[in-house]
Every structure is written in structure tokens, then in C-alpha cells.
C-alpha positions as CSV (number, residue, x, y, z in Angstrom):
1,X,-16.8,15.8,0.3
2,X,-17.2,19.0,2.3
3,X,-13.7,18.4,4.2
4,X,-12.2,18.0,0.3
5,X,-12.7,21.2,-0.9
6,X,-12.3,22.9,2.2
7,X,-8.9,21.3,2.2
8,X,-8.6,21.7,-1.0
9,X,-9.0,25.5,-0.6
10,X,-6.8,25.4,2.4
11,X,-3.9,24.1,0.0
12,X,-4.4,26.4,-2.9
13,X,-4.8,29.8,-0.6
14,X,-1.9,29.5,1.2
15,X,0.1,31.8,-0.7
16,X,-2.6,34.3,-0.7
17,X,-3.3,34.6,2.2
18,X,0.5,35.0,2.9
19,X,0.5,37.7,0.1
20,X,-2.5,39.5,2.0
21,X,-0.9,39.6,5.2
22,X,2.4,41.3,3.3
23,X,0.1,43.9,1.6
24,X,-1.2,44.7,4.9
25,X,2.0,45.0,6.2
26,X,3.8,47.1,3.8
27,X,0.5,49.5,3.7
28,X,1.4,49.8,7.9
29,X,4.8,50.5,7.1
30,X,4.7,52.9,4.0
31,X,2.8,55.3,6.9
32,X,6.1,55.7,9.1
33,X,8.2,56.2,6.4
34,X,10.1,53.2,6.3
35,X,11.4,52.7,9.9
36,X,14.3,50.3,10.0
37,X,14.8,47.2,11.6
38,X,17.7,45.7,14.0
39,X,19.5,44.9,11.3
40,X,19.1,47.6,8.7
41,X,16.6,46.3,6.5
42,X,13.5,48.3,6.1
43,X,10.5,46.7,6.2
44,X,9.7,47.1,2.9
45,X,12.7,44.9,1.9
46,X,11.4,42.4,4.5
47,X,8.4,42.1,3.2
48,X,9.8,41.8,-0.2
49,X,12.0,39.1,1.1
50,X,9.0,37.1,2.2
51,X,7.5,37.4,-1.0
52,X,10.4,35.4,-3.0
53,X,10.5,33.3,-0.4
54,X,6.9,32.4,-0.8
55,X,7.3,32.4,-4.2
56,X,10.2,29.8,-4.3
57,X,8.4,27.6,-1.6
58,X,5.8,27.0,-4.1
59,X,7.4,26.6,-7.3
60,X,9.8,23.9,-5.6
61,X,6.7,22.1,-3.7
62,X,4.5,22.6,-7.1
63,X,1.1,22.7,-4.7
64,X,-1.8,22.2,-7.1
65,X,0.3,22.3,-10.3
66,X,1.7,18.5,-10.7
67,X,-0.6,17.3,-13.8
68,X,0.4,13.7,-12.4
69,X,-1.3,14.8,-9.2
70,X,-4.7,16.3,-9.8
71,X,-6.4,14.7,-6.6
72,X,-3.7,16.8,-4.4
73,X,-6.6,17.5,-2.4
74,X,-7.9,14.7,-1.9
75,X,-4.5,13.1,-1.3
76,X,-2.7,15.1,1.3
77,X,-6.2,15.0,3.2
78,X,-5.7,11.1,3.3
79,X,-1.9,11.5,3.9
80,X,-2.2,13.4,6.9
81,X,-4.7,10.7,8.0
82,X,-2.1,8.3,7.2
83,X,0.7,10.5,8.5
84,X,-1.6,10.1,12.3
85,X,-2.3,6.3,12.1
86,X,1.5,5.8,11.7
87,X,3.0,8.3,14.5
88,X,0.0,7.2,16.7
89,X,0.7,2.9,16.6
90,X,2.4,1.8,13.6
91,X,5.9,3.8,14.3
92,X,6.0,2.9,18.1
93,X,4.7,-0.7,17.4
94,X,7.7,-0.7,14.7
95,X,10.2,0.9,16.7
96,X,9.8,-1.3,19.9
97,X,9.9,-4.6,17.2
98,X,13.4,-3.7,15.5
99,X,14.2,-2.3,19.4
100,X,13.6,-5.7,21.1
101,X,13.2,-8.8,19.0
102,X,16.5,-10.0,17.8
103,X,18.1,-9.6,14.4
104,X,17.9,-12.7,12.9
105,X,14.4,-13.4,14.1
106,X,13.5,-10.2,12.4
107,X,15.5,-11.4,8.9
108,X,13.9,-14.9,9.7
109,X,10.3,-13.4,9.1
110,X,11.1,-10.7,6.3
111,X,12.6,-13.7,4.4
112,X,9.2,-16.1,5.9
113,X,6.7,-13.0,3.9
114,X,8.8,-12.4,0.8
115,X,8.9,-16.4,0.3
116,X,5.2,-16.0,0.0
117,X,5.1,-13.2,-2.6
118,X,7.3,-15.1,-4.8
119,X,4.7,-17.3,-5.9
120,X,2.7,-13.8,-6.7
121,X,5.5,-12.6,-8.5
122,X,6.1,-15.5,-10.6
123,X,2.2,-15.1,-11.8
124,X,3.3,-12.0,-12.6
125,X,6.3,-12.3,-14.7
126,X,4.3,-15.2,-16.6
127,X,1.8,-12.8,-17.6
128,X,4.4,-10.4,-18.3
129,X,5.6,-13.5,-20.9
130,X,9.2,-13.3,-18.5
131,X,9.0,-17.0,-18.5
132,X,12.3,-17.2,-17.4
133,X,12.4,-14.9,-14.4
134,X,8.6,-16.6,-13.5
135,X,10.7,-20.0,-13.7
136,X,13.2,-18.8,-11.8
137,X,10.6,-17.6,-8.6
138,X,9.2,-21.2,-8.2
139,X,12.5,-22.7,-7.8
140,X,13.2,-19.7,-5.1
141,X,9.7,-20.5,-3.6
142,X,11.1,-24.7,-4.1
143,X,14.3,-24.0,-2.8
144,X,13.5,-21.7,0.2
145,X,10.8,-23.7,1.0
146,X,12.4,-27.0,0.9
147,X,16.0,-26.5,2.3
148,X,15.2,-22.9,4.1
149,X,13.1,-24.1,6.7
150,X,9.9,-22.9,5.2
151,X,11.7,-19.9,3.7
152,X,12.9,-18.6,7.0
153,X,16.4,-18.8,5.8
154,X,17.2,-17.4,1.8
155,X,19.1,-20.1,0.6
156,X,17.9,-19.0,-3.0
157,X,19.5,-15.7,-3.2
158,X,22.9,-17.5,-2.3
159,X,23.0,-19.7,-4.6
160,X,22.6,-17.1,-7.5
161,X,18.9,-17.0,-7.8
162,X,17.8,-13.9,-8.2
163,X,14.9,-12.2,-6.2
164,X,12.1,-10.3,-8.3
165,X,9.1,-8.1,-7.1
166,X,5.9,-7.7,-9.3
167,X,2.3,-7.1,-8.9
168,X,-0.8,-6.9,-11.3
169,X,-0.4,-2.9,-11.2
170,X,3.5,-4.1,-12.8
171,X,1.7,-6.5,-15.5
172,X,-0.6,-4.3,-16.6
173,X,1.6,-1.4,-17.2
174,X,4.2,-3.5,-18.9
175,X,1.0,-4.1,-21.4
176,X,0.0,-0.3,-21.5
177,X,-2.4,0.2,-19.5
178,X,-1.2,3.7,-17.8
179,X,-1.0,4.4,-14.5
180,X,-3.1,7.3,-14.2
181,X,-3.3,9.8,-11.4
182,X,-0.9,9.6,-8.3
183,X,-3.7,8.2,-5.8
184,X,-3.0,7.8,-1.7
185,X,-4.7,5.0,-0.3
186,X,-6.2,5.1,3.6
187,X,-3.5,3.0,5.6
188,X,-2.0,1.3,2.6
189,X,-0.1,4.7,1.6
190,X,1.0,5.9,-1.9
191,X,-0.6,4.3,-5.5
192,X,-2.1,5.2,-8.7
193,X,-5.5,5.2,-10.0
194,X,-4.2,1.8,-12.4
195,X,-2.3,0.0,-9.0
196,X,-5.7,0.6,-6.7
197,X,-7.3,-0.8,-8.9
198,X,-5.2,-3.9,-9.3
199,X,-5.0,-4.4,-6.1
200,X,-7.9,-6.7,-5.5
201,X,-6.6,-9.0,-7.9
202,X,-3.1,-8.8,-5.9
203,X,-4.9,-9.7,-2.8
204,X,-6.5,-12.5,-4.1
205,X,-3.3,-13.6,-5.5
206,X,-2.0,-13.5,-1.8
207,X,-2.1,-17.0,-0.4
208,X,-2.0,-15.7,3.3
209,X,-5.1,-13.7,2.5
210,X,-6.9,-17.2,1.6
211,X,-6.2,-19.3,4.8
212,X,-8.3,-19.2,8.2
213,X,-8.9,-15.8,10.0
214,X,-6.7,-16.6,13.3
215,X,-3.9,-17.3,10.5
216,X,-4.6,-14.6,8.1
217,X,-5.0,-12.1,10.9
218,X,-2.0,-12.8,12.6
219,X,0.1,-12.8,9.8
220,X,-1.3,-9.9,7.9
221,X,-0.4,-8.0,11.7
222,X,3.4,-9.5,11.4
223,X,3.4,-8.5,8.0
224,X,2.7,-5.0,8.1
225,X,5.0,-4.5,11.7
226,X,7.9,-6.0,9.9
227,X,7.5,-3.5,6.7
228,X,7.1,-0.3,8.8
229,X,10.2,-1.5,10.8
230,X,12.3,-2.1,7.4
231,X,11.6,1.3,6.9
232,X,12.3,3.1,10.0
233,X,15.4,4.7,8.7
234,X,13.8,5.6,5.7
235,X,11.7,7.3,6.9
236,X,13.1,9.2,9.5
237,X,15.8,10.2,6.9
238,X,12.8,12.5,5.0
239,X,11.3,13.9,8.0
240,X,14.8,15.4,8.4
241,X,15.6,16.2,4.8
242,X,12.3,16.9,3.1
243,X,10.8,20.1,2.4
244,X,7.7,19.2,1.8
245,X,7.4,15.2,2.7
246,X,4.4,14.9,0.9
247,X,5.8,15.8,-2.3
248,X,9.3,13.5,-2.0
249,X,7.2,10.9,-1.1
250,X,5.2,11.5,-4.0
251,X,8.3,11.9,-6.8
252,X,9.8,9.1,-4.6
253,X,6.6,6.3,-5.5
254,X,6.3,7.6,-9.0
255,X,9.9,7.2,-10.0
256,X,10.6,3.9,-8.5
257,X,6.4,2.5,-10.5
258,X,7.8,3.8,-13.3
259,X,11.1,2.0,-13.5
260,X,9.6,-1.5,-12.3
261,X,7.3,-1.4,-15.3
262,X,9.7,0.0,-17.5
263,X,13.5,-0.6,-16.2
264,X,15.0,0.7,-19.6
265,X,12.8,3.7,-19.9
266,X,11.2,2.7,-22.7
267,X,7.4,3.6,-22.1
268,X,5.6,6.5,-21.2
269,X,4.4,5.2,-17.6
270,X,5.5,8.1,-15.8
């Protein structure tokens, strides 16, 4: 609780502390009569400079301001944790995966995983009262299963059977239950305070997660290398064009919640 509001503080003082250092500064200067720089500028108008660009770095990254985000705190504290776990094994391990094991073993066990979560996702849309799109998972998970060598290959989505994601946090948004505060998990990565807490209920709706340890532990491993590698590029991509990655990330995970529950922007779950 300590290291909260010391971060906390950290993340809110920023700009002050810039600001001081600029008083201090233009105090030192107004005493030699506004010597120039190399280029002209006094540093008055320097310091002035900074200021507006301080000022626009925090309106654009809106630090401590987002009402959706009132555990900023809390959250960038467990996003730079997360931010180590991934540069230190989960990007290499990922990186030397897509580097080294073939393509099509690498589509082979995407399709394997998201085989499984079809019968999740058909619970889903059922309680959502899709019956349709539910129907329409099980004869994926039939098909796939039956002529796709234990879903290794997606015959489904070839033969015009469409492929659907959903997840408690998705069901019980679609029957109003808000999402809450944005909410950053440790390891598991961006959420709400309404998805965290659906997801127990999603893992116990994960067959994998119900089957012996050597096979649960094994797969859960697979699992989890073969996401982060589906999202190398991704990824990389922000790091290069993001401002403030926690923030795009956060807009980013909000946005996309909001239009799974609510594709025709119906609701107020945003």
C-alpha cells in the first residue's frame, strides 16, 4: 500500500516538479538579463517553451484525469510489473517460438486452443439468448474436432461457419451489468473491475483448466507462448508509435470491451 501512493504521488507530481525546476530556471536567468542561446532564443522563451510542452504532454496522456481510470495508480504500478515479466521471458520465449517452429505448426496449435474456447463461447452466447451463433460454435467445436484432426486444422471457418469470441465479462455486460473501472491484472494484463471478476467463472468454464496437472500445465504454458507470439507485431508497433503506451493500451482494451458487448453501440458500457 505504501509503494501505491508513493507511485501514485510519483505520477501526479510530475508536472510539478517540471514546473519547479522552470521557476528556478527563469529566476537564474532573469539575473543576467536574458542571455541568449545558440540559436537566438532567450531562455526565458525556452523555458516557456517547456512549459507548453508540459502542458500538452499531459492533457494528451490525461495522467490522473481519465474518470474510467481512477486506480491509475494502482494500475501503471502493476503495468510496469507486467511491462518487466514480458521483456524479461515472455517476449524472448515468444520471439524464439514464431523464430524457430514452423508456420503451420504454429497455426496448427492457435487453431488446437481456439477449438477449445469455442465450447466457452457457445455457453456464452446461450446465456446471451444468441441461440443461433451458440448453435453455430458446437458444430465448429463438431466439425473441427471431427474432420480437423482434433481442431488442428479450421475446417469450420471454410466452410462458412463463422468464429465468435465471448466470455462471462461479455454476458454480463450484454445484461447491464457495467464494466466498471479500467483494472490491470498481474500477468494477465488489461481488465475491468466487472471482467476480473468474471473471470473465475471463465476459468472454470475452461476445459483445459479441468484435466490433470502435467496436461493443464503444459498446455496453459503453450497457450500463453502462442498468444504473446500472435502479438509480437502488435506490440512492437506501439512501442514505436505510442506516446504514452500505457494509455493506448488502455483506450485500446476499452474500445474493443465495449464493442464486443455492444457491436451497435447501443449501451452505455464504455
Amino acid at each position: 500500500m505504501r509503494h501505491f501512493f508513493h507511485f501514485r504521488m510519483q505520477s501526479s507530481g510530475w508536472r510539478w516538479i517540471g514546473m519547479l525546476a522552470l521557476v528556478g530556471l527563469m529566476t537564474a536567468c532573469s539575473s543576467v538579463g536574458g542571455v541568449k542561446s545558440g540559436n537566438g532564443s532567450t531562455f526565458s522563451q525556452i523555458g516557456d517553451q517547456a512549459d507548453k510542452a508540459l502542458t500538452q504532454l499531459s492533457e494528451k496522456t490525461n495522467i490522473g484525469n481519465n474518470p474510467d481510470d481512477p486506480l491509475e495508480g494502482y494500475n501503471r504500478v502493476i503495468f510496469s510489473f507486467n511491462e518487466g515479466v514480458d521483456e524479461a521471458i515472455l517476449k524472448p520465449v515468444a520471439s524464439g517460438y514464431k523464430s524457430f517452429i514452423p508456420e503451420f505448426i504454429q497455426a496448427g496449435i492457435g487453431n488446437f486452443f481456439s477449438n477449445i474456447g469455442d465450447i466457452w463461447t457457445s455457453v456464452n452466447n446461450l446465456l446471451q439468448g444468441k441461440v443461433e451463433e451458440g448453435a453455430t460454435d458446437l458444430l465448429r467445436v463438431a466439425v473441427n474436432t471431427t474432420f480437423g484432426i482434433g481442431g488442428v486444422i479450421d475446417v469450420a471457418s471454410k466452410e462458412g461457419l463463422p468464429k465468435h469470441l465471448e466470455d462471462f465479462g461479455q454476458t454480463l455486460g450484454v445484461w447491464g451489468v457495467g464494466p466498471g473501472p479500467y483494472f490491470i491484472l498481474p500477468i494477465i494484463g488489461p481488465s475491468t473491475v466487472r471482467d476480473s471478476l468474471a473471470l473465475p467463472v471463465d476459468l472454470q468454464g475452461d476445459i483445459l483448466l479441468r484435466t490433470r496437472p502435467l496436461v493443464r500445465n503444459t498446455t496453459t504454458v503453450m497457450r500463453v507462448i502462442d498468444k504473446r507470439a500472435a502479438a509480437l507485431d502488435a506490440t512492437n508497433l506501439i512501442e514505436e508509435a505510442a506516446l504514452d503506451k500505457y494509455v493506448f493500451i488502455r483506450a485500446g482494451h476499452l474500445q474493443r470491451r465495449a464493442a464486443q458487448v455492444d457491436p451497435e453501440g447501443k449501451s452505455d458500457d464504455k
